[in-house]
N, C-alpha and C positions, 0 to 999 in steps of 0.2 A: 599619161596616168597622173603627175604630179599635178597639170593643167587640169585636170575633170574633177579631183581632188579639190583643189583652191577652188574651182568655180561650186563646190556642192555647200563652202563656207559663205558666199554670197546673200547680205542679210543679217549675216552674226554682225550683232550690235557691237560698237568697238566699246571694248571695255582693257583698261592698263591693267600688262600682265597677264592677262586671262590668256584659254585657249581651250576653248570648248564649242564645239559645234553647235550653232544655233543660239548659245547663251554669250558666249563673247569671248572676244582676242583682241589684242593688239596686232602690231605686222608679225612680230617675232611668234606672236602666238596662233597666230593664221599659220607658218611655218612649221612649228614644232607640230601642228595639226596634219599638215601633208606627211609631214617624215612619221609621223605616227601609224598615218593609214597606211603607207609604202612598206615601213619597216618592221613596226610594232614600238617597243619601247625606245625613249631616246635616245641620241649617244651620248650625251653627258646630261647634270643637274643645271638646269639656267639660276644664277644666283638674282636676290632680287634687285632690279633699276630700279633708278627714277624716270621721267619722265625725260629730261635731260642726258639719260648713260653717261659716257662719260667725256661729256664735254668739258666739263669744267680742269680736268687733268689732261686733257687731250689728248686721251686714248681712244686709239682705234679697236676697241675690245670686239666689237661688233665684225671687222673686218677678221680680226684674227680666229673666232668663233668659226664666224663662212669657211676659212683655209683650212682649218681642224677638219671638218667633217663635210663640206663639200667640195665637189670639184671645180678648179679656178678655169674658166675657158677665157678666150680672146672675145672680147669685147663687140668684134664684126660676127663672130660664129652664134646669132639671133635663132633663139628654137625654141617654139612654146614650152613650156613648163623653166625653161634657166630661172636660177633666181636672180634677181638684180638689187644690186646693192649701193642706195642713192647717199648722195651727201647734200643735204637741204639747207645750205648756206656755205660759199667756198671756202671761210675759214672755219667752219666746222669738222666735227668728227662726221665720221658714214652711220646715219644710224635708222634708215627706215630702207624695210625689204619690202620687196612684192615678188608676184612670177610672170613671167612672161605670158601674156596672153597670144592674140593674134601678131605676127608679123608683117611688115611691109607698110606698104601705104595706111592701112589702116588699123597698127600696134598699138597694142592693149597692152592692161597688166593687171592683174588681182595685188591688191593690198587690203590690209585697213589700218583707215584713213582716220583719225579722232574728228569726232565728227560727224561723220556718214558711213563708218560700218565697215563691215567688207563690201569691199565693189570692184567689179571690174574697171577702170581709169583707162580715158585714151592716151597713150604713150606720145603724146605731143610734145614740141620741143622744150618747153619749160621743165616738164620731168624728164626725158631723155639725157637732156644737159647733164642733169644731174647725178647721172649713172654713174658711177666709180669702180663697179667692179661684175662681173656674171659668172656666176656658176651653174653647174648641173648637179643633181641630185646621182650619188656613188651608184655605178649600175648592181653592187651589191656591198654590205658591210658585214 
């Protein structure tokens, strides 16, 4: 459900901050767009980023955010809709999500991307690498 969710974002133009179908999101905001349709209202207020979160302090805000409110699985336990939570430079903070798309040989993942939008991405080893953490969305809150 979370995975047919993400794919219906597909085309929202990436816009920082946002999370609106069809008009724009960021990753975080492609997210709060899933747990919208899944849940209805959020579970907390997202306060406003930069474009940077919080690198510059080297807070993992981003991570602790995920552990709040979704569920942490093992990293090997791959099932479309997990959220994945990448760290895009290894002395960085974690600070870009997607979902899992397709598994196995040919692993996908909905994000968006600044740039190009929401899109489905193939989970190739460059982004793989990158993974630092996977949750599943709470079977209920």
């Amino acid at each position: 459900m979370a995975l047919a969710e993400a794919r219906r974002w597909i085309g929202t133009p990436y816009v920082h901050q946002a999370s609106t179908l069809g008009a724009g999101a960021d990753c975080l905001g492609l997210l709060r767009g899933v747990w919208r349709a899944l849940y209805g209202a959020e579970p907390e207020t997202v306060p406003p980023y930069t474009p940077d979160w919080s690198e510059p302090q080297g807070d993992e805000a981003l991570w602790r955010a995920a552990r709040r409110v979704l569920v942490e699985k093992s990293p090997e336990a791959r099932a479309p809709g997990d959220v994945l939570l990448f760290r895009m430079r290894a002395d960085a903070v974690a600070k870009h999500l997607g979902l899992q798309g397709r598994v196995g040989g040919a692993a996908s993942f909905v994000h968006a991307y600044s740039g190009h939008g929401v899109v489905e991405s193939p989970l190739s080893g460059p982004w793989a690498r990158r993974i630092v953490a996977r949750f599943e969305f709470p079977e209920r809150i």
